[in-house]
C-alpha positions as CSV (number, residue, x, y, z in Angstrom):
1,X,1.2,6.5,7.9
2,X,3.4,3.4,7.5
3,X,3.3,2.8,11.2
4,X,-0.4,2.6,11.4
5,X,-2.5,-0.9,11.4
6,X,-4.5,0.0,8.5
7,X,-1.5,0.5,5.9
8,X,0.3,-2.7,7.4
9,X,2.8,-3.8,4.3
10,X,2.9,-0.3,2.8
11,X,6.3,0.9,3.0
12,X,7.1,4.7,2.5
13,X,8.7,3.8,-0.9
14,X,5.1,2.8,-1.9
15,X,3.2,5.8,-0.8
16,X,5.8,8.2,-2.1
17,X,5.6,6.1,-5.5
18,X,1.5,6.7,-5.1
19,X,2.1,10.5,-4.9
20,X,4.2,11.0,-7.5
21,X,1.8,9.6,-10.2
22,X,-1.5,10.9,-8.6
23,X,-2.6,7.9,-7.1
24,X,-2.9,9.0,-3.5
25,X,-4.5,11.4,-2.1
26,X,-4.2,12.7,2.0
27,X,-7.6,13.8,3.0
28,X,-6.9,16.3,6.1
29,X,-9.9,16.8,8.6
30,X,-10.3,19.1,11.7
31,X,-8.6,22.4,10.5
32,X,-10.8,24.1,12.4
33,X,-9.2,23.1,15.2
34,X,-6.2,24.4,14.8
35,X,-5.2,27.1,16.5
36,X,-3.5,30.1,14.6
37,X,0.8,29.0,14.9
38,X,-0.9,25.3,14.1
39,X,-2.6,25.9,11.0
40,X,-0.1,28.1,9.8
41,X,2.7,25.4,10.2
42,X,0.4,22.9,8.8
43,X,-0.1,25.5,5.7
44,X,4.0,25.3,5.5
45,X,3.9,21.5,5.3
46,X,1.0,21.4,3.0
47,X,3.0,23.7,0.6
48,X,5.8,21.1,1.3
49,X,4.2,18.4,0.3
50,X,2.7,19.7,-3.0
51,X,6.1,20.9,-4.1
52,X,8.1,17.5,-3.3
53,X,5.0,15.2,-4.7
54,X,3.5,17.0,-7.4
55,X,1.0,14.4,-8.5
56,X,-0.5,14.4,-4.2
57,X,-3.9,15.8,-4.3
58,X,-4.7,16.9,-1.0
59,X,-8.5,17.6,0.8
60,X,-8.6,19.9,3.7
61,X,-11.9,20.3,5.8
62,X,-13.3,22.6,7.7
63,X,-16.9,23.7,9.5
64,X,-18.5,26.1,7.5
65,X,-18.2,28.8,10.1
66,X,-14.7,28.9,9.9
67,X,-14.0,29.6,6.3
68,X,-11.4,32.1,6.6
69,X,-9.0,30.3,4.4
């Protein structure tokens, strides 16, 4: 996210600082999209993420037609 125009002078230690108190959170779009080894790896990261930044809250979308989650 660092990289990208929109967080210019952001550096990781800030985000990860963000996290950690509940101060950020990632909104995910387009899991529908995913096909099924994709949207089980991004399950695994997810579940990374939660467990290394315990204050992230995290918003995963989908179309309603595909609410097998």
């Amino acid at each position: 996210m660092t990289g990208r125009q929109s967080f210019s002078g952001l550096q990781e230690a800030d985000l990860n600082a963000l996290a950690q108190v509940g101060k950020l959170v990632l909104i995910l779009d387009g899991r529908n999209e995913l096909d099924a080894p994709s949207r089980k790896r991004a399950a695994a990261e997810i579940k990374a993420l939660q467990r290394e930044f315990t204050g992230l809250s995290i918003v995963v979308t989908t179309r309603r037609q595909a609410l097998d989650v």
